[in-house]
C-alpha positions in Angstrom: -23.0 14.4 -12.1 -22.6 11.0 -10.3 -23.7 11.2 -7.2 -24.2 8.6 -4.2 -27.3 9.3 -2.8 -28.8 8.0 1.0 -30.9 5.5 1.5 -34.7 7.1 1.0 -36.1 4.8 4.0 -39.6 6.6 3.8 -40.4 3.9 0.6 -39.9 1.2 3.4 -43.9 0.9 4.3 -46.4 -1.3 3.5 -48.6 -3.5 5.1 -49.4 -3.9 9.2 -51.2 -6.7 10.7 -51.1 -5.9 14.5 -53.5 -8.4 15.3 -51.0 -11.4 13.9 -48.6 -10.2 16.6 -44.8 -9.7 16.3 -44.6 -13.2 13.9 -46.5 -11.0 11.0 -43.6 -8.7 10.1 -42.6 -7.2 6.8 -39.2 -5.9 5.1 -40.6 -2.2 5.8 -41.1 -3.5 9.9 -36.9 -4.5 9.6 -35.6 -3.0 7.6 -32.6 -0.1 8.9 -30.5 2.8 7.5 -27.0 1.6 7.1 -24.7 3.1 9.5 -21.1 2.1 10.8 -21.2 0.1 13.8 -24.4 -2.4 13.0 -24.6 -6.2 13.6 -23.5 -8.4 10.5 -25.6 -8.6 7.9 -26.9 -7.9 4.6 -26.6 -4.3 3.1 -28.5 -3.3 -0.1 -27.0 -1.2 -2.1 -28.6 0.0 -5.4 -26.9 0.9 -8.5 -29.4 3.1 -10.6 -27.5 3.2 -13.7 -27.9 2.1 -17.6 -25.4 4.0 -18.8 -23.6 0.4 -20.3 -27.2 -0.6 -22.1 -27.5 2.9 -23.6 -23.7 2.4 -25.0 -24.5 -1.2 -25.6 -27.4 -0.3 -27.9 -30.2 -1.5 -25.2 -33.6 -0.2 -24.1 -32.5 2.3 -21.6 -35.1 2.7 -18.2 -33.2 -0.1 -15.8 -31.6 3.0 -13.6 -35.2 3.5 -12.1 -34.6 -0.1 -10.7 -33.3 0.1 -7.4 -36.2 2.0 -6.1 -38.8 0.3 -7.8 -37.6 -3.4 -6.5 -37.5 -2.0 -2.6 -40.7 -0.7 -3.3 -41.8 -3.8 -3.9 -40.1 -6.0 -1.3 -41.3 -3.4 1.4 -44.2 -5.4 0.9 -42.6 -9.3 1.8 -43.2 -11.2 4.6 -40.0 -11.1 6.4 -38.4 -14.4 7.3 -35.3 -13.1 7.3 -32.9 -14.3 10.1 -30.1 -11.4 9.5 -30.2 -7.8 9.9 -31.2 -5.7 6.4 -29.8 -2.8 5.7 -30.4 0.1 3.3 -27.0 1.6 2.0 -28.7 3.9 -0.7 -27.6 4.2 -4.0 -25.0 5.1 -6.4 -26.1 7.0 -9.1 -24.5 7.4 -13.0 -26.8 10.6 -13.7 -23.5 12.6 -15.9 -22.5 9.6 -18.4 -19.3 8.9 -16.1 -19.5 5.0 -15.8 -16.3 4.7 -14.8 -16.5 7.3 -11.7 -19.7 4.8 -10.7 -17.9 1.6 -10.8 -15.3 3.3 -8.4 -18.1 4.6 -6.5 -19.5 1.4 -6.0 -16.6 -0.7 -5.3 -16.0 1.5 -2.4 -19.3 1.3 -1.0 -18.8 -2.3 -1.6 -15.4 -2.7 0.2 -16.6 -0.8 3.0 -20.0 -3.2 3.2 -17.1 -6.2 3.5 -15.2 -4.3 5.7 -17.9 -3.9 8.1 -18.8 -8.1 8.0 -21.6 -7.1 6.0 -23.1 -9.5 2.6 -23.6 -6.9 0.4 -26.3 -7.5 -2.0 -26.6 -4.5 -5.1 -29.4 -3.8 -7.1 -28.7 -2.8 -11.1 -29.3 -1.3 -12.9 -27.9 -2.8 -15.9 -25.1 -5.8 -16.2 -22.4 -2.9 -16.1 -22.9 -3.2 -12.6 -20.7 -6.7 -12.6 -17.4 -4.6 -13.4 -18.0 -2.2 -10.1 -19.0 -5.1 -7.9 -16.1 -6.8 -8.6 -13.6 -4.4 -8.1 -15.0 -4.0 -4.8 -14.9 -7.3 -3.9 -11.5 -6.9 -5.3 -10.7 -4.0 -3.2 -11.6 -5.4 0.0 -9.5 -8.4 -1.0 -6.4 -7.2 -2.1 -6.2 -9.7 -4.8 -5.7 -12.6 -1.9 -7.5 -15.8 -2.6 -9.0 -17.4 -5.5 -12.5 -15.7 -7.3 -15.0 -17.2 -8.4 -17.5 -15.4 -10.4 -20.8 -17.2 -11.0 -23.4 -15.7 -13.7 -26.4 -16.7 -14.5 -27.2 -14.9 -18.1 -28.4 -15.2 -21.5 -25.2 -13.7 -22.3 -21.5 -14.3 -21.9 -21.1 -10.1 -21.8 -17.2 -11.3 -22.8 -17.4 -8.3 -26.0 -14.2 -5.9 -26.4 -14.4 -3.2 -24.6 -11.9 -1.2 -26.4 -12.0 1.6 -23.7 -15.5 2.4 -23.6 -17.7 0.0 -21.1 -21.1 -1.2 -21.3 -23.2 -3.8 -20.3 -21.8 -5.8 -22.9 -18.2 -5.8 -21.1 -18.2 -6.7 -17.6 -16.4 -9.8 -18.0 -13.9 -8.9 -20.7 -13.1 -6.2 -18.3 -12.3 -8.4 -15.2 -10.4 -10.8 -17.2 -8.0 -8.0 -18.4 -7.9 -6.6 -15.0 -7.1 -10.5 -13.6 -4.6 -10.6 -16.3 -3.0 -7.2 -15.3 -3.0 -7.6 -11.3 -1.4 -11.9 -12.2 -4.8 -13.0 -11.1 -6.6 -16.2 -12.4 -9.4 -15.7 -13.4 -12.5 -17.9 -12.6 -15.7 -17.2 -15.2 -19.1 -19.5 -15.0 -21.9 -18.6 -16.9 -24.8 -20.7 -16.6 -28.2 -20.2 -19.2 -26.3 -19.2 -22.0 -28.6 -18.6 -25.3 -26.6 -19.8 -28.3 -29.1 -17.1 -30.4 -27.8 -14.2 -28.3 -24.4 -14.8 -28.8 -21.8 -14.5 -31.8 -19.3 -17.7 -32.5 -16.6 -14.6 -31.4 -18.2 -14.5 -28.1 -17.8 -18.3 -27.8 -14.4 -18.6 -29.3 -13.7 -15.8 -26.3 -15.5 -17.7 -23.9 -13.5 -21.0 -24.8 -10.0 -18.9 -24.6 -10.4 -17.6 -21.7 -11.4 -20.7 -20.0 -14.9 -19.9 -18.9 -16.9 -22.7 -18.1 -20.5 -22.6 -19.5 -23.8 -24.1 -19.9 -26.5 -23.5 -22.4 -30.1 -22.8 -21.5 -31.5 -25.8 -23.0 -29.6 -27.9 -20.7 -29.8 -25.8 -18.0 -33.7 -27.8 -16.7 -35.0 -29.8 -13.7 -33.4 -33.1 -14.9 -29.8 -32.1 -15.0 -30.5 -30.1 -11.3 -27.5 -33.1 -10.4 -25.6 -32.7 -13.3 -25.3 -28.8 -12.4 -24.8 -29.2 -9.2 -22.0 -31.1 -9.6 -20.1 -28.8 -12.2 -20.9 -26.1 -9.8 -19.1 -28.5 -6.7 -16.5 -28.3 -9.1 -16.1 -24.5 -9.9 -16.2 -23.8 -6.3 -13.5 -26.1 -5.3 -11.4 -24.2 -7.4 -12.3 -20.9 -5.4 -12.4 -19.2 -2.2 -14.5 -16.7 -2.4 -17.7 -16.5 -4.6 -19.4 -13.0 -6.5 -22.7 -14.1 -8.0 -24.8 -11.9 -10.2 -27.7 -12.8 -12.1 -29.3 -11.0 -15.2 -32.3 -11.5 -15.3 -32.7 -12.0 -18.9 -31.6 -15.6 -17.8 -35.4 -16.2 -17.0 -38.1 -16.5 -19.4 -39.6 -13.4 -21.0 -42.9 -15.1 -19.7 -41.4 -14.4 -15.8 -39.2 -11.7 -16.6 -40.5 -9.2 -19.3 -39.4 -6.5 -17.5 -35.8 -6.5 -19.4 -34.2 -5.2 -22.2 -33.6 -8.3 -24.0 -36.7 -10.7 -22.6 -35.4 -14.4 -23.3 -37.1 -16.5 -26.2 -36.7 -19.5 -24.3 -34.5 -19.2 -20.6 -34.1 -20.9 -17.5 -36.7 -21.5 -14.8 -36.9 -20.1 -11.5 -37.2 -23.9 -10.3 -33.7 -24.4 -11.8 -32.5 -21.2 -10.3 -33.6 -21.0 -7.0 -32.0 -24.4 -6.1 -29.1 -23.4 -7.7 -28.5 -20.4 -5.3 -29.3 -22.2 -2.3 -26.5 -24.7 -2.9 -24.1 -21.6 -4.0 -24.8 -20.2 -1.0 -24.7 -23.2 1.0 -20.7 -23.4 -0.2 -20.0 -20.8 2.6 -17.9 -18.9 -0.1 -20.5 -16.3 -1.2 -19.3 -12.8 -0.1 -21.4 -10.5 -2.8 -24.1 -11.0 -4.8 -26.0 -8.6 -7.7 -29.2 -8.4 -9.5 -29.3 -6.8 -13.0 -30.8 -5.4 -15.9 -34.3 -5.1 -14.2 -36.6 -2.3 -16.0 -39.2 -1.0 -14.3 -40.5 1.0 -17.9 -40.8 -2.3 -19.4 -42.6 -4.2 -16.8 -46.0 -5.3 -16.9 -47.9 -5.1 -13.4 -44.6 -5.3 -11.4 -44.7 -8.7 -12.6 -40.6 -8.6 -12.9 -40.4 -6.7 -9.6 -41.8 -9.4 -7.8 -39.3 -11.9 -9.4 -36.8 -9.8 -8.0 -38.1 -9.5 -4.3 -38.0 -13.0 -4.7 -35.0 -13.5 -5.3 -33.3 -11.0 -2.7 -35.7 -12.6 -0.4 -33.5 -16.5 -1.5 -29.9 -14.8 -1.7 -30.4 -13.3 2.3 -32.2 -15.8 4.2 
């Protein structure tokens, strides 16, 4: 059955260094049990699911991912200047992906509700679809969205009523197209190998703008920072997810589809900070993480890292 299951907050330990003083804190030191009536800040909510890669033909093993990236960023130094909360997760444990995305998008919706950023962990790229409609929900289709991806892959395939991590996107644009929405599509570190000439004839139709991996390096940081200054003038409100099968397999083997070339964390990382320094980023995800294919948490830590940039 799907179930939404409490945050487990005895994995939040780690580390103590009393004799540092109070400056020598760690996530597990500050991190609190999401519960109605907390300051503003950032909630994490996981989403341990791969129900879409298993129906998308992937290496299943990402559902485990939620738990295994807190476990992990228990361990940061905190430098954090927000409250952290732990919302728990939603789990996909019967097959019923739809009855997860709507589980999800509440949780999400209720995170906004609250003034809260809400940051989910996948789980694979099926997650998109759910944060979306939660974002979405909490909305009420009022202002312009702007979804920003940073993938190997445009995930624009037919669904032709059964999800997967291949979908996400196709899915919002046909819900965008059914609610008189525009809809607002960025993918950034597209692989040309990893997808069809359908999925860029898709891509082009639906008025996505994209950029490939190769041009996605250090030396065109200006070049995409302006094409990003001009995606978000077009939007009031931002959704960024990331798969991580954006980054090389050298940085990220922990995925289903590792990258045979991808984009640097040095071209990422500045990336996000000027997304977020837009002041129109009200949800964020992480995806396709998988803990069974990871070699000495090596992919985990990429992931702490990159919570640890999206809630600064």
């Amino acid at each position: 059955m799907n179930e939404l299951t409490t945050a487990h907050m005895s994995i939040w330990q780690g580390r103590q260094d009393p004799e540092e003083g109070a400056l020598a804190l760690r996530w597990h030191d500050k991190v609190q049990l999401w519960q109605a009536g907390g300051e503003p800040g950032v909630v994490l909510l996981g989403f341990a699911c791969d129900e879409g890669v298993r129906r998308n033909k992937g290496r299943v093993g990402a559902a485990s991912a939620p738990q295994a990236v807190r476990k992990i960023l228990a361990n940061n130094a905190w430098h954090q200047t927000r409250a952290v909360y732990d919302g728990g997760d939603v789990r996909c444990d019967s097959g019923d992906l739809d009855a997860a995305h709507g589980q999800l998008a509440r949780r999400i919706a209720e995170a906004l509700k609250q003034g809260h950023f809400p940051l989910v962990i996948g789980g694979g790229h099926e997650v998109a679809f759910g944060s979306w409609s939660g974002l979405n929900r909490h909305l009420g289709g009022q202002g312009r969205v702007g979804i920003i991806n940073f993938d190997a892959h445009f995930d624009l395939r037919r669904s032709q009523g059964v999800a997967s991590s291949g979908t996400p996107f196709f899915q919002i644009a046909q819900a965008c197209a059914a609610r008189g929405l525009a809809f607002h599509y960025a993918c950034l570190g597209v692989a040309e190998t990893a997808n069809t000439q359908a999925l860029f004839a898709r891509a082009q139709e639906l008025g996505v703008w994209h950029v490939l991996d190769e041009a996605m390096t250090g030396a065109e940081l200006p070049i995409l920072r302006a094409g990003l200054d001009g995606f978000m003038a077009r939007c009031d409100h931002l959704y960024l997810t990331i798969d991580l099968d954006v980054l090389p397999a050298a940085v990220m083997p922990g995925v289903s589809a590792p990258a045979a070339r991808g984009v640097e964390l040095a071209v990422i990382e500045p990336l996000i900070a000027h997304i977020r320094a837009s002041g129109k980023l009200r949800l964020a995800d992480l995806a396709e993480y998988n803990p069974t294919l990871d070699q000495d948490n090596r992919s985990a830590r990429v992931v702490a890292r990159l919570i640890h940039q999206l809630t600064k």
